[in-house]
N, C-alpha and C positions, 0 to 999 in steps of 0.2 A: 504494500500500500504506500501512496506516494503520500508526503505532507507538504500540498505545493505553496503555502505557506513559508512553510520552513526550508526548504529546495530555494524559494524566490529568495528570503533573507538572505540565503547564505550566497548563493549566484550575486548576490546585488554586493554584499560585502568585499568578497572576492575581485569584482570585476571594479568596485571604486578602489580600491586596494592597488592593481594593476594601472590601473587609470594614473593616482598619483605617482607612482613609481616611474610609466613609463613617460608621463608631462612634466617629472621632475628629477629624474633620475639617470633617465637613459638620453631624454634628448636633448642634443649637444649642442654649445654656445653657435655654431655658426645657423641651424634651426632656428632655434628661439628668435633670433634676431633679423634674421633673413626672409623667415616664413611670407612676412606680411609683403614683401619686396613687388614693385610693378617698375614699369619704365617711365612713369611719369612720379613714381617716388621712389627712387635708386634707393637702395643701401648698401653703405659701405661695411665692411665686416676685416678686421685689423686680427688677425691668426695672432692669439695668444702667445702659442710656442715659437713660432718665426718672425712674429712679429711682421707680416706683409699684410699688404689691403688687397681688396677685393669688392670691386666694386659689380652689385648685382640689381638684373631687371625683373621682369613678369616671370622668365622664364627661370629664373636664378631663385626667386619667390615660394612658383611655383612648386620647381624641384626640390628645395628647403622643407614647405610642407608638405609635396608627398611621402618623403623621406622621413620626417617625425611622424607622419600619419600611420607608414607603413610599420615604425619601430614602437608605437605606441601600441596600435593593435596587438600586434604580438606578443608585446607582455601582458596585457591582458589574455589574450590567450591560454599563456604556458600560467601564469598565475589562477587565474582560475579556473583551467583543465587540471594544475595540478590539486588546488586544493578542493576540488567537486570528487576527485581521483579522491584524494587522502578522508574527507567525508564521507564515501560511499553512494558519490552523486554519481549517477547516469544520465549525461545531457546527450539530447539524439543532435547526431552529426548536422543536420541540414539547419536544425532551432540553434546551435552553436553558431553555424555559418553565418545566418542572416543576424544574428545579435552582432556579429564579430563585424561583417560587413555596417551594421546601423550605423555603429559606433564609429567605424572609417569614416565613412562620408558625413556624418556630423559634425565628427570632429574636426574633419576638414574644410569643412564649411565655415566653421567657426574659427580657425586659426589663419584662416586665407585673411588678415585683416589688412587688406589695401587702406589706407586713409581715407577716410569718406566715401569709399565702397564697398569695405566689407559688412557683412550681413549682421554681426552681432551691432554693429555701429548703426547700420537703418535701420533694423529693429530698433533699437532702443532709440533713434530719433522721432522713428513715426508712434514710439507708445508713450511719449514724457520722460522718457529715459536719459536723453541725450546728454544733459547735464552732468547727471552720475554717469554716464559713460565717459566723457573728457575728467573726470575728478581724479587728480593724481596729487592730493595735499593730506593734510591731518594724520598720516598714516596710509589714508586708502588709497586704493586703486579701483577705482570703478569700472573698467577697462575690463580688468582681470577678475570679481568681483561675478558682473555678468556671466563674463566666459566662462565662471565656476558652474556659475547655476545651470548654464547650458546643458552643459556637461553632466551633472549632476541628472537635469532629468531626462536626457538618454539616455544616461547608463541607466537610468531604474528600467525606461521603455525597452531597452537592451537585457534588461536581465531577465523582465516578461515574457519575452520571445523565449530564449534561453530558457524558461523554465520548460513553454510549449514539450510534451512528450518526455518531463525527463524522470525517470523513477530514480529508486533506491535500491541499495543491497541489501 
């Protein structure tokens, strides 16, 4: 007997678990910084270790985020393949795939932040947001703040999918 209840919590814990690990852990300074890159707002990026620049467009941007999207997912993956594994979770392969997929492309969607094109940024202007989205004082960071929340509830709508079909040992 499944308790999908109990199957959802743990998938959702697991998969925010992964989440922050691999938005904070795995992906690397020239990502972070590069991601939001288009041709009409260059970014430079100065190699830590060599200390050279590197100046990047849309398609420098782009690669940036596919590249954290792609390293992102995957630790969520082996994170919570391993621990649904060590639980006793059985996720059916295709509810795994499409939770694993959600999570890409939202996540990608939301870190593509061109300047005054990316999607967390018109969201938040066309809902009263805008304000708290520019707030980078007091501590906060509005910016990052949002992108939380994003994220947060795909991965719950991620972990729903994921639970689709999955029993117990």
């Amino acid at each position: 007997m499944t308790h999908r209840p109990a199957v959802f919590a743990a998938l959702l814990g697991l998969t925010r678990a992964g989440s922050a690990i691999g938005d904070f852990w795995i992906q690397n300074d020239l990502c972070a910084r590069v991601k939001g890159a288009s041709d009409d707002h260059p970014v430079t990026f100065k190699d830590p270790v060599t200390g050279q620049e590197t100046t990047h467009g849309t398609a420098g941007g782009r690669s940036a985020c596919l590249h954290h999207c792609l390293t992102y997912t995957a630790t969520q993956a082996i994170v919570a393949g391993a621990g649904a594994r060590a639980l006793g979770i059985r996720v059916h392969p295709a509810a795994a795939g499409a939770a694993l997929a959600l999570s890409f492309a939202t996540h990608y969607a939301a870190d593509r932040r061109v300047p005054g094109k990316g999607l967390l940024e018109k969201i938040a202007t066309r809902t009263g947001k805008g304000g708290f989205y520019q707030l980078a004082s007091h501590g906060i960071n509005g910016a990052f703040q949002l992108d939380s929340a994003w994220h947060h509830g795909w991965e719950t709508v991620a972990a729903l999918v994921a639970t689709t079909k999955a029993t117990t040992r």
